[in-house]
N, C-alpha and C positions, 0 to 999 in steps of 0.2 A: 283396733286401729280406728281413728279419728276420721272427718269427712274433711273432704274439701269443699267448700261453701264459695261459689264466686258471685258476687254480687257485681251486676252491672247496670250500671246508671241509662235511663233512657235516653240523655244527650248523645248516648253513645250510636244510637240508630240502628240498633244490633238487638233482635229479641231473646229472649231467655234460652226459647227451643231452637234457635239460630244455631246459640251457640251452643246448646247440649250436642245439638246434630254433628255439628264441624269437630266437638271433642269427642264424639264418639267414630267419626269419621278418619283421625288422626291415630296412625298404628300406636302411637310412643305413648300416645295421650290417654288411648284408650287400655294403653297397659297397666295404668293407673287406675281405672276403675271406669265404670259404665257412669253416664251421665243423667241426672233427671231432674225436669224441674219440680221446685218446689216452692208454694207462698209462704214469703217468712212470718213468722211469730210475730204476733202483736209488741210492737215497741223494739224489735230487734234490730230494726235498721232505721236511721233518718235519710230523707232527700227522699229523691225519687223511682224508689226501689219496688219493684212490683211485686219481682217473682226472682226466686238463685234458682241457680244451677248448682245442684248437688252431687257430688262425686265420692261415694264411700270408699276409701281408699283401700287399694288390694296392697298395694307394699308402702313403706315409707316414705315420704316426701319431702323432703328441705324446700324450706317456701321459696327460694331461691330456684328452683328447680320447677317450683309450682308455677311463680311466676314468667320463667322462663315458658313455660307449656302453655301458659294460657295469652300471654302476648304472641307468639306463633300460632294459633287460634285463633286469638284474635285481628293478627295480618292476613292469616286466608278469609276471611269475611269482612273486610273491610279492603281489598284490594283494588275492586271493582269502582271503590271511592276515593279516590285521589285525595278529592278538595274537602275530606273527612277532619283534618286534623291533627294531630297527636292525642295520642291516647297516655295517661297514668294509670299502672298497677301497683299497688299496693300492698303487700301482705300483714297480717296482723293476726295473733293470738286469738281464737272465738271459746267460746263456753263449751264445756265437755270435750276437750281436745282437738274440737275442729281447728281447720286451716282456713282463713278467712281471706280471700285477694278479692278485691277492690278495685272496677275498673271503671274506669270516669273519662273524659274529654280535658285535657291536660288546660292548664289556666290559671289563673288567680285564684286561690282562696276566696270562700267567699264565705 
């Protein structure tokens, strides 16, 4: 079975271990697999990407389903911020079967 890989942008105002915490802290979430960070691989991510949170998945996951868990994660840590924003998650195919979701400060392209 494949990881789940989320990668979250620093505009987001959310650290890495934030949110390993909060998805490990979520019964549904943590059904999924235990959370840890990790510093990506030279050249594996652009922007401003630090550190992911890793999730070796214990059952299957439809990124639909990924993404759903980690935006509800990502609304118990960001609740306390109102004037936060909207957030984009993104799912997307990663190398070796990982599950890649992508979460950023919603906006223009840029």
């Amino acid at each position: 079975m494949g990881r789940l890989v989320v990668a979250v942008d620093r505009a987001v105002g959310v650290s890495p271990a934030e949110v390993a915490a909060a998805w490990d802290g979520d019964d549904e979430a943590r059904g999924a697999g235990l959370a840890a960070v990790e510093a990506p691989r030279p050249g594996e991510f652009l922007g401003d990407v630090l550190a992911l949170v890793v999730i070796p998945l214990a059952v299957n996951l439809a990124s639909s389903a990924a993404c759903a868990l980690v935006s509800r994660v990502m609304a118990q840590l960001r609740r306390p911020r109102p004037d936060a924003g909207d957030l984009e998650v993104v799912a997307a195919a990663g190398g070796d079967g990982d599950l890649v979701v992508v979460v950023r400060v919603a906006g223009p392209r840029r």
